[in-house]
C-alpha positions as CSV (number, residue, x, y, z in Angstrom):
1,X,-26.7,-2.0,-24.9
2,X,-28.6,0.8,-26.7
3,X,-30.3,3.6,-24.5
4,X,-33.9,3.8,-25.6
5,X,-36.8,5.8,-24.5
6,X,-40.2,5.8,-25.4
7,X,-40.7,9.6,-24.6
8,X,-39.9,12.4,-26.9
9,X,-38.4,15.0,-24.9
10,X,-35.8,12.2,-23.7
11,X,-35.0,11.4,-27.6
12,X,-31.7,13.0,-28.9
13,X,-31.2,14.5,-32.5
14,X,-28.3,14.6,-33.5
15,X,-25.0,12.2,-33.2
16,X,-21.7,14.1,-32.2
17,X,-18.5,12.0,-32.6
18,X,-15.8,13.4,-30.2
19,X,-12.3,12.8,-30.4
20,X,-9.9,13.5,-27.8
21,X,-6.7,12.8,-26.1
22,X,-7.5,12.1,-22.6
23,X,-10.5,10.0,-21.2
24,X,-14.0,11.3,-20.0
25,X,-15.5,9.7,-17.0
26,X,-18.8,8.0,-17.7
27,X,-18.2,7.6,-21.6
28,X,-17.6,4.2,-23.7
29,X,-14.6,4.9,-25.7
30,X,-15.4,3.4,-29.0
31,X,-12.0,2.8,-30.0
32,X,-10.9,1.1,-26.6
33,X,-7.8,-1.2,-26.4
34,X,-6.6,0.6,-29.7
35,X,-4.3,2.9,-28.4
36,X,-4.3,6.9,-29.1
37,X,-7.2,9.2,-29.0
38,X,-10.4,8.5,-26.8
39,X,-13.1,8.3,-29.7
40,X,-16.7,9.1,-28.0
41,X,-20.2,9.2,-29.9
42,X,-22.4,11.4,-28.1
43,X,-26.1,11.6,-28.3
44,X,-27.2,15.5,-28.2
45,X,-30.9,16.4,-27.1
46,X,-31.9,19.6,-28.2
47,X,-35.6,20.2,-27.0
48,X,-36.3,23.1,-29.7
49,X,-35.4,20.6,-32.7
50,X,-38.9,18.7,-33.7
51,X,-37.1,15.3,-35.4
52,X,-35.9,12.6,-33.1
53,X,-33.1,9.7,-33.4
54,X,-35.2,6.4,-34.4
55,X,-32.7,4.1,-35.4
56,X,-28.6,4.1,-35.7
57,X,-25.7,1.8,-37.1
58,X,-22.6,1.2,-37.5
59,X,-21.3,1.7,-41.5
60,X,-17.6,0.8,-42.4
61,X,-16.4,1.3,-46.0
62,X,-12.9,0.9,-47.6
63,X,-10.6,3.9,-46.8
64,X,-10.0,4.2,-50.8
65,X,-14.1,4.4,-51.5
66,X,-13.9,7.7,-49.3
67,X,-16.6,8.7,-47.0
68,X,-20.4,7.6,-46.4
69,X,-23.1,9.8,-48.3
70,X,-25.9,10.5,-47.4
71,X,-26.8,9.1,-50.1
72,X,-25.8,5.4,-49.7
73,X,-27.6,6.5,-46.2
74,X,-31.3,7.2,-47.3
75,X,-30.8,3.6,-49.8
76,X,-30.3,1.8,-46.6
77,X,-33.5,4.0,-44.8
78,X,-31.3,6.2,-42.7
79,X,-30.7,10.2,-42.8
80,X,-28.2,11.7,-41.0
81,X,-24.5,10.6,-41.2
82,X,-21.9,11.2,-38.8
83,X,-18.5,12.5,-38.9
84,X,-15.5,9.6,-39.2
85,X,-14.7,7.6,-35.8
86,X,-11.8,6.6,-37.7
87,X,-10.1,10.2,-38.4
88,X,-6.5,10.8,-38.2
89,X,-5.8,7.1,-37.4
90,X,-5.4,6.0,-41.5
91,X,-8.2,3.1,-41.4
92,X,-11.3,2.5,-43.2
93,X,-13.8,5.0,-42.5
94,X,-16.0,4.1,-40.0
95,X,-19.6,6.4,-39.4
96,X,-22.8,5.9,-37.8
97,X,-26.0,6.4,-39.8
98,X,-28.6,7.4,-38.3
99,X,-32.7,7.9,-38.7
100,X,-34.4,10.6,-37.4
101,X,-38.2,11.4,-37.7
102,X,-41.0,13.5,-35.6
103,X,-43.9,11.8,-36.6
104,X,-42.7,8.5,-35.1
105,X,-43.8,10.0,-31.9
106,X,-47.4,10.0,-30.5
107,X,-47.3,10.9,-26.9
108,X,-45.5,13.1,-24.2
């Protein structure tokens, strides 16, 4: 289940996918049960940026088609993508897209 909040300072803005080969406590390994590298997305709040993550998904697209744009993003009302969960394991790419916006939020 999603984390969401309805205040602005707990928002994050920006999506970091982290690869790595051993575990981190407390993180859901996206690629679990898969074998090699712990894959992590990780939601960064930094309180000096004014836009704020207001929705995210998960995009998959045939290796051979190469990467999400940001493009193909904004037609499907996102605009941000992330690096490739996927990289260095040879599959399809797999990226979030993400939203973000600062007018969405009204109060605190």
């Amino acid at each position: 289940m999603a984390n969401t909040t309805q205040y602005r300072d707990d928002a994050g803005t920006y999506v970091e996918i982290d690869i790595t080969d051993h575990p981190e406590g407390g993180q859901g390994d996206l690629a679990a049960g898969a074998g090699g590298k712990f894959r992590y997305a990780k939601i960064i709040k930094d309180h000096n940026v004014n836009e704020k993550i207001t929705k995210i998904a998960l995009y998959r697209k045939a290796k051979g088609d190469g990467p999400v744009s940001l493009d193909e993003a904004n037609k499907l009302g996102f605009n941000r993508v992330s690096t490739d969960i996927n990289k260095g394991r040879g599959g399809d790419w797999l990226q979030l897209i993400y939203g973000v916006e600062d007018e969405h939020w009204g109060g605190a």
